[in-house]
MARSEMAR-30815 format. One line per field, with one value per residue: residue number from 1; residue in three letters; chain; x negated, y negated, z negated of N, C-alpha, C in turn. Coordinates in steps of 0.001 Angstrom, whole numbers, plus 524288, in hexadecimal, padded with zeros to 5 digits. Each point is the difference from the previous one (the first is absolute). Example, Ala and Ser with C-alpha at 12.3 -4.5 7.8 and 13.67 -1.06 7.14 Angstrom:
BEGIN
n 1, 2 .
res ALA, SER .
chain A, A .
n_xx 7CC7A, 8015E .
n_yy 8163A, 7FBE6 .
n_zz 7E188, 802D0 .
ca_xx 8037A, 7FCCC .
ca_yy 7FB5A, 7FB5A .
ca_zz 80000, 7FFC4 .
c_xx 7FC7C, 80302 .
c_yy 7FB50, 7FBBE .
c_zz 80000, 7FD26 .
***
This chain:
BEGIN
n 1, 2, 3, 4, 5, 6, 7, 8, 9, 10, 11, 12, 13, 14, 15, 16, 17, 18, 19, 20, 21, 22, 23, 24, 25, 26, 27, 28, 29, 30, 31, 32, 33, 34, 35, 36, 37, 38, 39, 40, 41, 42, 43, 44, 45, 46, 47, 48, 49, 50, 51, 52, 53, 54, 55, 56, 57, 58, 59, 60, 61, 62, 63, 64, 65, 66, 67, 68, 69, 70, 71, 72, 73, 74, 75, 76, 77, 78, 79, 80, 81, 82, 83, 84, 85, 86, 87 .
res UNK, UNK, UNK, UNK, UNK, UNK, UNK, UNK, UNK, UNK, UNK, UNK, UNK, UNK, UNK, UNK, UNK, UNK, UNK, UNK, UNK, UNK, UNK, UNK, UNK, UNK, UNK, UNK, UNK, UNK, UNK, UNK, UNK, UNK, UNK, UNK, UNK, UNK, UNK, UNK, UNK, UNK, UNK, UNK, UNK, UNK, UNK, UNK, UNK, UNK, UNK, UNK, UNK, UNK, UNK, UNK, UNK, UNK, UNK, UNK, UNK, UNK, UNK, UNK, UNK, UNK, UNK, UNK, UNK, UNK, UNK, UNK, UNK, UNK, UNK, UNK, UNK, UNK, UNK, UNK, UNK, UNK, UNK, UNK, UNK, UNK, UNK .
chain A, A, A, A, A, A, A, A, A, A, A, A, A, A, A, A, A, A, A, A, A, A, A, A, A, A, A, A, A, A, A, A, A, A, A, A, A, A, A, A, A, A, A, A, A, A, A, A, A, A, A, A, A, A, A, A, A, A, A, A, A, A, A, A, A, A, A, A, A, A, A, A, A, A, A, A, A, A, A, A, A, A, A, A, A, A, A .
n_xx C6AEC, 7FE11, 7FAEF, 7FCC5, 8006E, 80454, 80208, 802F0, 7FC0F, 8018A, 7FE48, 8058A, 7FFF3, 7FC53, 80140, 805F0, 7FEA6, 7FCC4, 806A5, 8007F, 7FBBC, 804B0, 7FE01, 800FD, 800FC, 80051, 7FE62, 8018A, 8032D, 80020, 7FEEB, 80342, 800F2, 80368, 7FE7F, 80341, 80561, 7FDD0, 804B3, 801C1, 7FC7E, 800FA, 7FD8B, 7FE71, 7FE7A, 7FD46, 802D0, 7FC34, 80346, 805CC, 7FEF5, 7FCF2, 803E2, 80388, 7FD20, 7FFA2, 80477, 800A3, 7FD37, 80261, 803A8, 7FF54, 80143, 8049E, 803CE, 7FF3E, 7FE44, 803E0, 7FF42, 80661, 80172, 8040F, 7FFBB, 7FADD, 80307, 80313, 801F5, 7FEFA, 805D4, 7FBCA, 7FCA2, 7FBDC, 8014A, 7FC3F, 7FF7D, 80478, 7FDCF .
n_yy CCD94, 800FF, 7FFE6, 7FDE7, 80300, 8023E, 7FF6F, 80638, 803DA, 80382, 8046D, 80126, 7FCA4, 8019F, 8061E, 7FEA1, 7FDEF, 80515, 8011B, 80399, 804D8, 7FF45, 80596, 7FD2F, 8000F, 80322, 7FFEF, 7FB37, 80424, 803BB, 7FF98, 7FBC2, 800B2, 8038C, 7FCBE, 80321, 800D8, 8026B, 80042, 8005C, 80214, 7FAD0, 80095, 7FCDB, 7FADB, 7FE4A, 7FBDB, 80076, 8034F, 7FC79, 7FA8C, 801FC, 802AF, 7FCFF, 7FD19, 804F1, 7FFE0, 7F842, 8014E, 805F5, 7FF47, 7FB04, 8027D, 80574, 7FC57, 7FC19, 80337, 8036D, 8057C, 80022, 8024D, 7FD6D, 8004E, 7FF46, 7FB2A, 7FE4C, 7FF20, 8035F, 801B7, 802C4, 7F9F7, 7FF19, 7FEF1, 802AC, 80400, 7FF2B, 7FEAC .
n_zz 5073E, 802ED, 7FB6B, 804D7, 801DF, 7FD8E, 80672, 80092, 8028F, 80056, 7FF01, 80169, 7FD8F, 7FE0C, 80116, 800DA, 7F9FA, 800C9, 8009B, 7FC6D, 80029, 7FCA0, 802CD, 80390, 7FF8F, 7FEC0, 80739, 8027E, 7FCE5, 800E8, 80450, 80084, 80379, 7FF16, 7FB89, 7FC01, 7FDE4, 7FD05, 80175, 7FC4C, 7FFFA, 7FFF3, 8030C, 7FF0C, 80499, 7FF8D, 7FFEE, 7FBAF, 7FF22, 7FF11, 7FDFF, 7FCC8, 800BE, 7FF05, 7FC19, 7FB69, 80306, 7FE0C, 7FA66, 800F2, 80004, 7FBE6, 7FD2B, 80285, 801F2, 7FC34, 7FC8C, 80170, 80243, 7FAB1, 803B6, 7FF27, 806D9, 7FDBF, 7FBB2, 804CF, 7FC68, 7FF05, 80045, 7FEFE, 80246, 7FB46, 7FB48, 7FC7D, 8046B, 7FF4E, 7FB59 .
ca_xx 7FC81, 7FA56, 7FCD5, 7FD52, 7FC68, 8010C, 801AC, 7FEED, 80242, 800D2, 7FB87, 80183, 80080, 7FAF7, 7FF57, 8027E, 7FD8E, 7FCE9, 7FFB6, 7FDA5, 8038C, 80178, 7FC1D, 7FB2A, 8034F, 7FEEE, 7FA9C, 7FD12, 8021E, 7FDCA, 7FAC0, 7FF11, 8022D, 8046F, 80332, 803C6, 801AF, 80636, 804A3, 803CA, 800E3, 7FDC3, 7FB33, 80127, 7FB8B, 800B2, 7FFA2, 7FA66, 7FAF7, 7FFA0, 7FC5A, 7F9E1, 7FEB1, 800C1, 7F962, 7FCF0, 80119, 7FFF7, 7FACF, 7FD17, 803D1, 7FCFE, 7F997, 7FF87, 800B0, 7FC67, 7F9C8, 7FD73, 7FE63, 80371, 8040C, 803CD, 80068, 7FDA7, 7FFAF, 804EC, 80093, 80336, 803AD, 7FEC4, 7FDAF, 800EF, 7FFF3, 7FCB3, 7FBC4, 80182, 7FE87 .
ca_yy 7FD29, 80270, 7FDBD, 800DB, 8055F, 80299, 8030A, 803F5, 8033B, 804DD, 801DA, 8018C, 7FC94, 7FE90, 801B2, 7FC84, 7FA8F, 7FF70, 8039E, 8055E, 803C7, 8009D, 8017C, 7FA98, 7FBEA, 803B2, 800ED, 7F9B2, 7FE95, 805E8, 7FEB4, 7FC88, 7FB7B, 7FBF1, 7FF67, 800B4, 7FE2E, 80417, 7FD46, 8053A, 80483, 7FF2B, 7FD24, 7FC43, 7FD87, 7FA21, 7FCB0, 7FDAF, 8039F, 801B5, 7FB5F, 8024E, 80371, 7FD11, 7FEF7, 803A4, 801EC, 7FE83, 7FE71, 804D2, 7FD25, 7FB95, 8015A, 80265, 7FEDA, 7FA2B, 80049, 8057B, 7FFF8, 802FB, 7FDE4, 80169, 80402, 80552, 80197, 800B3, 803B0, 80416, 800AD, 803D3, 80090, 7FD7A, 7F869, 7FF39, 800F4, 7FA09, 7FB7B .
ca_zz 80375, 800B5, 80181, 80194, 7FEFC, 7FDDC, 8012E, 800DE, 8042D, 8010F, 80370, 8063D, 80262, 8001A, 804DA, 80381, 80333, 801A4, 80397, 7FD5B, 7FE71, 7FBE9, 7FEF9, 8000B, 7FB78, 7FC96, 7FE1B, 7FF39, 7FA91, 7FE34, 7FF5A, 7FBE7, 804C5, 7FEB1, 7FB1E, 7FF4A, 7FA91, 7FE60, 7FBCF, 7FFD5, 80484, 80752, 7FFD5, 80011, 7FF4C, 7FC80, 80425, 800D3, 80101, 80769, 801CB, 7FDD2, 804A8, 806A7, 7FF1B, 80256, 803F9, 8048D, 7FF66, 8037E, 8061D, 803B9, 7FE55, 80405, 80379, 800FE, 7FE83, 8015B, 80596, 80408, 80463, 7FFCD, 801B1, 7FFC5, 7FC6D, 7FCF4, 7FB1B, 8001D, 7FFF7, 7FC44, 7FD0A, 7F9A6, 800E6, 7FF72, 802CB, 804BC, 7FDEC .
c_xx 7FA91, 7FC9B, 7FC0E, 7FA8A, 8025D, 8046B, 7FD14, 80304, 7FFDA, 7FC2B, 80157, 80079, 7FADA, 7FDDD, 80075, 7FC60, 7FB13, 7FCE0, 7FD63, 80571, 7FF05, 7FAA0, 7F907, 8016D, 7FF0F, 7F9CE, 7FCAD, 802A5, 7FB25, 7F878, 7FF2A, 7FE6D, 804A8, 8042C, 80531, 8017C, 805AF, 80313, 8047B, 7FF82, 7FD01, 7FA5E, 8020D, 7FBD4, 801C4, 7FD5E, 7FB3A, 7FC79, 7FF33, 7FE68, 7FB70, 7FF50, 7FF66, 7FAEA, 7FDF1, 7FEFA, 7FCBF, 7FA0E, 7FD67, 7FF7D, 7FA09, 7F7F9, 7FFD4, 7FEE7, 7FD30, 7FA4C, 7FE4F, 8009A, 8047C, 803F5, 80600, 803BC, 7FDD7, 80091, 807AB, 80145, 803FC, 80408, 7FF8A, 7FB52, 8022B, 800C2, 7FB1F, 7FC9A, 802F2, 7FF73, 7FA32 .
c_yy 80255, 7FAFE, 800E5, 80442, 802E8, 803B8, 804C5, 80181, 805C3, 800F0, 80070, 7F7ED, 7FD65, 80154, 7FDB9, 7FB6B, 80180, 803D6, 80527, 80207, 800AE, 80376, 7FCE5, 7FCD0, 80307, 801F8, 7FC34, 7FF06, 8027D, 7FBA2, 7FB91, 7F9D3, 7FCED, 801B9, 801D2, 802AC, 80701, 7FC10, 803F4, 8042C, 7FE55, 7FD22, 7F805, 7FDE7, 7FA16, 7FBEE, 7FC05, 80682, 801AA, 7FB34, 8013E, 8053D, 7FD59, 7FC93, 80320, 803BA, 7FBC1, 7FEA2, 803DD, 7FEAC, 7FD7C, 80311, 80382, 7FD09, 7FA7C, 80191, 804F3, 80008, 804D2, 7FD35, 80119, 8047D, 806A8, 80234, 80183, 80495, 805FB, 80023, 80331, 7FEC3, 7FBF8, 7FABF, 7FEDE, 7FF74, 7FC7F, 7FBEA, 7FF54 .
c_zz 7FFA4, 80313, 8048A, 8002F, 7FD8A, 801BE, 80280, 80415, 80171, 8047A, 805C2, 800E5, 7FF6B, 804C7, 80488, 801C2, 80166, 8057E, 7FF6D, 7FC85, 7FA42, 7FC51, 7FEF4, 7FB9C, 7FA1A, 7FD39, 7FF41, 7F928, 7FE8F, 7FF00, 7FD91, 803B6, 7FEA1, 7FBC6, 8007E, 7FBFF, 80173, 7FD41, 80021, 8036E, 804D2, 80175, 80383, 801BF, 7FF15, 805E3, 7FEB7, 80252, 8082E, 80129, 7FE6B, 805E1, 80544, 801A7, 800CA, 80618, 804B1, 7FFFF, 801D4, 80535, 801D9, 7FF45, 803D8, 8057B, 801B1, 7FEED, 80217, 80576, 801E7, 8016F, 7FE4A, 80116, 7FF7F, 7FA35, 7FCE8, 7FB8B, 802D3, 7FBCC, 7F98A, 7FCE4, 7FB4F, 80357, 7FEBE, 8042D, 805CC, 7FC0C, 7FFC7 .
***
């Protein structure tokens, strides 16, 4: 039985849920955006570190889009860029 927060997920399904490429995902590890854990061999992220991201993403979100002066449209993320720089 696994307690709450303590499940993990594989990087291509981290991806998945966030619509990016496996590579984005890597480098949002790499820089230090979003937590994750080697376990035997594999890199792993932990299911508080994708609720601490999913804040961090929607608090860019609202500081970009409610207090600042860009537009949704002029700002959609490219395909290539970090998670960082669409967060």
């Amino acid at each position: 039985m696994q307690n709450e927060g303590t499940r993990f997920f594989r990087v291509k399904a981290v991806a998945k849920r966030y619509d990016v490429s496996v590579h984005t995902i890597y480098r949002a590890i790499k820089s230090g955006a979003l937590d994750a854990y080697k376990i035997g061999g594999a890199i792993r992220v932990p299911e508080q570190a994708l609720r601490v991201f999913d804040e961090a993403c929607a608090e860019a979100g609202y500081q970009a889009f409610v207090l600042g002066d860009e537009q949704p449209e002029t700002t959609d993320h490219d395909e290539n860029a970090t998670v960082a720089e669409v967060a």
